[in-house]
N, C-alpha and C positions, 0 to 999 in steps of 0.2 A: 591274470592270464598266464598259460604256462607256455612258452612262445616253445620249447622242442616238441611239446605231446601237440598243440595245435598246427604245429610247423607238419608234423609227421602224421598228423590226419589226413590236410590235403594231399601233402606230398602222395599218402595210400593211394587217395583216387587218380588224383592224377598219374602216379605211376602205371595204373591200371588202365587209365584212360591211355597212354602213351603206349604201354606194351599193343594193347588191341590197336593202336595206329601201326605198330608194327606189321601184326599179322594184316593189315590191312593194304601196307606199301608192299609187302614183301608179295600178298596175293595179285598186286596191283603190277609189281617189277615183272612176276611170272608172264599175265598176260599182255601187258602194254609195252614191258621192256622199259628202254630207254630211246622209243623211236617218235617219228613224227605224230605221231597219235597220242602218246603217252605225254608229247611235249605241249598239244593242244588240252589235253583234261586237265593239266598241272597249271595251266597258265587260268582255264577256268575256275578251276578249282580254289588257284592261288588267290583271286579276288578280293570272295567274300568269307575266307579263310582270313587271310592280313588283316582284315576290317574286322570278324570275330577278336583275332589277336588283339587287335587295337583297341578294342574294348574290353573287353570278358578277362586279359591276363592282368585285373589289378590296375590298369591305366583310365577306365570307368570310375572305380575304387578313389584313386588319386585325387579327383576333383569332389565325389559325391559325399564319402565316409566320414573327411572332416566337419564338414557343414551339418550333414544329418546327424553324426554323433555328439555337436554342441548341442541340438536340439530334442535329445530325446528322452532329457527330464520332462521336457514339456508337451505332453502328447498331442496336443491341438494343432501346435506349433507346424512340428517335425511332421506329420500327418499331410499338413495344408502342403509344406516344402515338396514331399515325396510325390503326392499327387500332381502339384504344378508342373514339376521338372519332366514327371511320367507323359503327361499329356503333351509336354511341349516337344521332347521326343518323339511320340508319334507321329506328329505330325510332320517334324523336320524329316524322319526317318522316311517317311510313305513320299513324300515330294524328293527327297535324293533320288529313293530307289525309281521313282516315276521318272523323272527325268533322263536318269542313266542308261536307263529301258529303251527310250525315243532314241537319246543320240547313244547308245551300246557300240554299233559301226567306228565313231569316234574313240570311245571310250577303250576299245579294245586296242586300237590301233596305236593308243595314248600309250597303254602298258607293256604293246607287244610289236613293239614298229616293224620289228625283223620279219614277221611273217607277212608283211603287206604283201613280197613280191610272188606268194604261193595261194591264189584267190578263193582255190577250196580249204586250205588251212584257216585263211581269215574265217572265212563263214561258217567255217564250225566254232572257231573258238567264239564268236560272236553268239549264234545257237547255245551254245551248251553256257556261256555267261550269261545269257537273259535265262535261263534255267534257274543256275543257281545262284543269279544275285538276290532273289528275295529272302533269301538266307539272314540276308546283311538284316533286315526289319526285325526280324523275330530274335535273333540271336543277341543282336543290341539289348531288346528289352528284357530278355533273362538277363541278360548283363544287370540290369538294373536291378531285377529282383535277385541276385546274387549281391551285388554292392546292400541291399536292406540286409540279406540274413548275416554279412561280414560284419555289419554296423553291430549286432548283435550279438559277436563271435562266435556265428554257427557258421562252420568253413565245411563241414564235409558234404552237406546237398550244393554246395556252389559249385565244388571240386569235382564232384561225380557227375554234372550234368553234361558234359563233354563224351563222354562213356557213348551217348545215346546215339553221337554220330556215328562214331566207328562201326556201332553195332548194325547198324542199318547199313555202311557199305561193305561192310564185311558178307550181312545178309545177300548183298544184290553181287557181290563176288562170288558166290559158290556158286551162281549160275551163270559165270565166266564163258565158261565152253560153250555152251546151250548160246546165249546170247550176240558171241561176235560181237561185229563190227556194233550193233547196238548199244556194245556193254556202254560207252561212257554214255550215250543219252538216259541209263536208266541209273548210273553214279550219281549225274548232273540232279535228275528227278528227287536222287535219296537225300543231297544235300542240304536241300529245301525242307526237306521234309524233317529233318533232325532236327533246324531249326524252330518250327513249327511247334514238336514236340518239348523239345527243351523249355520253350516259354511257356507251356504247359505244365511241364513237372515243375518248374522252378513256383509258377505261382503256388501251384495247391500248397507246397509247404512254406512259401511268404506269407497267404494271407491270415496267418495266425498273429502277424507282425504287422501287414501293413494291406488294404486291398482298395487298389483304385478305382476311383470313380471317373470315367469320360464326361468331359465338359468340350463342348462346342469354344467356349470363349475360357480361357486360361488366363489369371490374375497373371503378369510380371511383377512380382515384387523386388526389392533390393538381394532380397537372400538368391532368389532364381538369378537374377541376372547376374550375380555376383559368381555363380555356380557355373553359368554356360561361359562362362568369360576365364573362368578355369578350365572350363571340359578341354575346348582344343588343345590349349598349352600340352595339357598335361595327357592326352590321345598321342600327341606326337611326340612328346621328348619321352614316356614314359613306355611308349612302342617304338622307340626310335631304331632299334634290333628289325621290328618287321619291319619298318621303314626302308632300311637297308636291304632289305632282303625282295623288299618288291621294288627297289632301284634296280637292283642286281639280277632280279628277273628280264626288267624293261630292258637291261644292255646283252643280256645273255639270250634275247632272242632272235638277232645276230649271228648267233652262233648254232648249226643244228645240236640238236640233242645236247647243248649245257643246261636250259633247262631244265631237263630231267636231271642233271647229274647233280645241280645246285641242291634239288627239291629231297632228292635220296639223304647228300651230307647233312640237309638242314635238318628233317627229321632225325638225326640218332644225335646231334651235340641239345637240342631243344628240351631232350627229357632232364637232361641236368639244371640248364637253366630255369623248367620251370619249377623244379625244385628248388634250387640253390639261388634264383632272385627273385622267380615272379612269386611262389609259396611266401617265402620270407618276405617280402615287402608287403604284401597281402592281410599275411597273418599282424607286422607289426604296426601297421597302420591305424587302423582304430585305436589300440591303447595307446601309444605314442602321439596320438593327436588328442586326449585328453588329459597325458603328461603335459604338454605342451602348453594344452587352456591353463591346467591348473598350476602351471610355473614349477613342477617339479623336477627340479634342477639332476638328483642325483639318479633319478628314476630313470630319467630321460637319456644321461649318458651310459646308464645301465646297459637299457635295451638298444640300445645304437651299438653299444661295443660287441653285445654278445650276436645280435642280426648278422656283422661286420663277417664277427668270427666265425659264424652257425655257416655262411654263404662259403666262405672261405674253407675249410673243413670241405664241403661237398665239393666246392670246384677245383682246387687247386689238384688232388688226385683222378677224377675225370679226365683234367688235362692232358694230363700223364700217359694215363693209358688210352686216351685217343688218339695221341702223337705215336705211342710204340704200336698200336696196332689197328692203325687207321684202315688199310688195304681188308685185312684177316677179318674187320669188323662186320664192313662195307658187303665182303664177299657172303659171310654165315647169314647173314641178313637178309640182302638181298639179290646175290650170284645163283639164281635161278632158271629155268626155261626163257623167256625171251631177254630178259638180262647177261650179256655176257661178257666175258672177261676185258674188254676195253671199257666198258659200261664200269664196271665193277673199281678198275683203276682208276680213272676219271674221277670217279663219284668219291673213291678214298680222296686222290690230291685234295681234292675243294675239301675234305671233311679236315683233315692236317689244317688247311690254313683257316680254318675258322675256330678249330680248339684252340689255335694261338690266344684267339682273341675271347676264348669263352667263360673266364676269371673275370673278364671287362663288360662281357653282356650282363652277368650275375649283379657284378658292382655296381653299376648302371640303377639298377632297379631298385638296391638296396639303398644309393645313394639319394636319389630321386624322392624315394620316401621320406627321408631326413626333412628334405624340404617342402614334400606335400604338406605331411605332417603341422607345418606350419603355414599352410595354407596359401604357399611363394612357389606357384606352377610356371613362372617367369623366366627364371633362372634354367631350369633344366630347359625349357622350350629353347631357347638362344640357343646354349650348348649343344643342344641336339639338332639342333639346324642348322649352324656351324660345322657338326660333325658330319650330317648327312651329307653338304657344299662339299668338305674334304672327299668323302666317298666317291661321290658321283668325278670330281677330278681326278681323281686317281685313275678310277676305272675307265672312264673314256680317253684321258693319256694315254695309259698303257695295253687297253683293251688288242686290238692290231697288232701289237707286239707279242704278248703275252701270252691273250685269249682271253678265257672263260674262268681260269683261275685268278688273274685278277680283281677278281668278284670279293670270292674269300678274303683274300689278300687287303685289298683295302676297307671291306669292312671289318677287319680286326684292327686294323691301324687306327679307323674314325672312332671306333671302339674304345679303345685304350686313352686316345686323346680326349674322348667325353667323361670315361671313370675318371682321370685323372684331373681333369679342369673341375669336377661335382667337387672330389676333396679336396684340392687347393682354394674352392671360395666359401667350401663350408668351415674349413680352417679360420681361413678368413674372418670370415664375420662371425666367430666361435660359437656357430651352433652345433660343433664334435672337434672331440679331442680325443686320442687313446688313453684307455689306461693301462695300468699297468697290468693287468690279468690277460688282455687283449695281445699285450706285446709278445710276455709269453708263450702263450696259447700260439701266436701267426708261428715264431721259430719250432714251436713243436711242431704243428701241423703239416709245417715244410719238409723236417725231419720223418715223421710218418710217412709221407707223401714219396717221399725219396725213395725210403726203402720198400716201397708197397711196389713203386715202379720197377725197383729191379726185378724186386719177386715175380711182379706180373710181364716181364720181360724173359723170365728164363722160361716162364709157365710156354708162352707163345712160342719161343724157337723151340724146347723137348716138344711141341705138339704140332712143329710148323707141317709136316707132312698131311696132319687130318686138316688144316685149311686150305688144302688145294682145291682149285675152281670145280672140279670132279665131284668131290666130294661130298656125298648126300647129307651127313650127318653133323658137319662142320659147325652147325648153330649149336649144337648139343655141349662141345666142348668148347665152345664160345661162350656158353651158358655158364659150364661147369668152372673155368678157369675167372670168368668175372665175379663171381660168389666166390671162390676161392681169393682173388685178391681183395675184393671188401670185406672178410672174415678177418686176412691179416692185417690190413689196415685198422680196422675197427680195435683190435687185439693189441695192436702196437701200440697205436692213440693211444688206449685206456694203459698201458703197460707205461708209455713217458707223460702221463697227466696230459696230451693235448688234447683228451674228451673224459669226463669223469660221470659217472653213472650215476651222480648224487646231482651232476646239470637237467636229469631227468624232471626232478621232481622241483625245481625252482621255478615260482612264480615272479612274474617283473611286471 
């Protein structure tokens, strides 16, 4: 496996799939804003979005890939596995989403306490979540047939099936105007329906690999149970980023219009991470969990070191320039028709205090893998719910004092406390160690990073006049100045060795 050209397959779609979430927030900030309405679709929206998260970014992956990838010398075996698990997922799937259906009124109240006291707010977000919670069934089970074609190291139909959503609320956005107040019953409608589809495209190119058969009565065997007994752990400490972020919703509705502003920052620091951990953990997960069986001692600290530093390299400059032009970002993006200039600021602060911590969501996932890999979903679960306890105390502490930035604020802190508790126990029980190429590589990368900042700092003030809220074209040289500092970054890198064009072609 060649972990940058696989790493940079998904990364493709996904990027692709992220820019079309772009244009789809940004059609989305035009007409909904950041008002009472836009706060209802974001909270339905948010649901079975977190729940895709929570499965589909590699945290499905985490529990399934090593168990299926021990078995797929033996086709009968890994066959019988795939299908148990497949079936016993439907089944749990259709009985959650049944139930959450009946008590929704609960359910919504559970995630959104703050609007109980506005009785037409509830009953819409109530409405529009029985819409699109059946999202959660179908998207689940592509999940699954993504986790077969990853087992297989075919990463780019997994990566691109994400694409299908956007394209469909993008589709039910251009009849914005036409639509009104309708528009989000007919978003809530698309949501559903992406799902639907995605489970479709994903099977046609799985069953070349694997095609299930519905059974009424489903064997438990040791391998299955041993599998579901991993999923949770590993749903929650290896989504423990969404986790956060739908705590953060539940406190920030409370507050009017934070959750828009959370929803805006979350979408533009997300396209790195899922580049720079969820891609990266993804791609090394399968090989890494057959290093692993076969005891391959230097293989194994290989691909650990360079994952480390591959994740590292992407986020540590992201950082950078999220922090010098959080505001300028926030604005080219999404400072449009009902989005305005408090909208726009708001939506920067939260996005500053979240890149704080976007090096420690990356690491998270990287780190987690270490220990999927060896089939120890235990460890990250604790930590991650440890870390989430810290979150939620912070934020309800300081919430009244603060606000709505206390949100970012603490989930970058539970953040950094979980990357950094993964590597002091993986130290620990020496399943990673740096090497020397590793140590390296992080000093140059920082060095890179450094000077990419300044440049991409002076780029922003000679141009601050075209980011003014006025300004029509301000995405254009938001475009042009962000390609211009990943040009010199890139430039620099290969100029002091902290990326060498010969890592291209290495297999691990």
């Amino acid at each position: 496996m060649n972990l940058i050209k696989s790493t940079g397959t998904f990364s493709f779609f996904t990027i692709i799939s992220r820019l079309l979430g772009y244009v789809r927030d940004i059609s989305i900030a035009v007409f909904l804003g950041a008002g009472p309405l836009a706060d209802v679709f974001f909270v339905a929206f948010r649901i079975p979005n977190t729940f895709r998260r929570l499965f589909s970014e590699g945290t499905f992956n985490a529990a399934f890939v090593p168990s299926y990838s021990s078995l797929l010398n033996k086709k009968k075996q890994s066959k019988n596995f795939a299908n148990n698990v497949f079936n016993l997922l439907i089944l749990g799937l259709l009985f959650l989403v049944l139930i959450i259906e009946i008590f929704m009124p609960l359910f919504v109240f559970l995630i959104a306490p703050g609007f109980e006291e506005d009785s037409q707010k509830i009953e819409l977000v109530v409405t529009l979540t029985r819409i699109t919670f059946p999202f959660l069934l179908f998207v689940s089970l592509a999940s699954f047939f993504s986790a077969i074609l990853n087992s297989h190291n075919k990463f780019a139909i997994a990566s691109a099936s994400p694409i299908i959503l956007n394209i469909l609320l993008i589709g039910v956005l251009f009849f914005g105007r036409v639509l009104n107040d309708e528009l989000v019953y007919y978003l809530s409608y698309a949501v559903t329906l992406s799902g639907i589809l995605q489970f479709i495209f994903l099977y046609f190119f799985t069953k070349k690999y694997f095609s299930p058969k519905l059974k009424i009565y489903t064997k438990i065997d040791k391998k299955v149970k041993i599998f579901f007994k991993r999923l949770l752990p590993s749903i929650f400490s290896s989504g423990v980023t969404q986790v956060n972020i739908l705590v953060g919703t539940i406190i920030a509705s409370f507050q009017a219009s934070a959750v828009s502003y959370l929803y805006y920052a979350d979408r533009v620091y997300q396209i790195n991470l899922a580049i720079a951990g969820i891609a990266i953990g993804t791609v090394i997960l399968p090989q890494l969990s057959k290093y692993v069986q076969n005891k391959k001692k230097e293989k194994i600290s290989l691909i650990q070191n360079k994952a480390l530093e591959l994740s590292l390299f992407l986020s540590i400059p992201a950082t950078i320039a999220l922090l010098i032009a959080s505001e300028e970002i926030i604005s080219s993006l999404f400072g449009y028709g009902s989005f305005d200039e408090d909208s726009v600021k708001n939506s920067a602060k939260a996005l500053f205090y979240f890149a704080m911590g976007l090096p420690a969501f990356s690491l998270i996932k990287v780190f987690s893998t270490f220990f999927f890999a060896r089939r120890n979903t235990k460890i990250p679960f604790y930590i991650s719910l440890i870390s989430v306890l810290l979150n939620i105390f912070i934020s309800i502490i300081f919430f009244k004092e603060i606000g709505f930035l206390i949100i970012p604020i603490a989930t970058t802190i539970s953040s950094w406390f979980n990357a950094i508790s993964l590597l002091i126990l993986l130290k620990q029980r020496k399943l990673f160690s740096f090497n020397l190429i590793f140590i390296d590589r992080f000093i140059k990368i920082l060095a890179a990073s450094i000077l990419m900042g300044m440049f991409f700092n002076y780029l922003i003030h000679f141009f601050k006049d075209r980011f003014l809220y006025e300004e029509i074209f301000k995405s254009t040289y938001l475009v042009g100045i962000v390609i211009l500092g990943l040009i010199f970054y890139i430039l620099v890198a290969i100029f002091i060795k902290a990326f060498k064009i010969s890592d291209i072609h290495l297999k691990y």
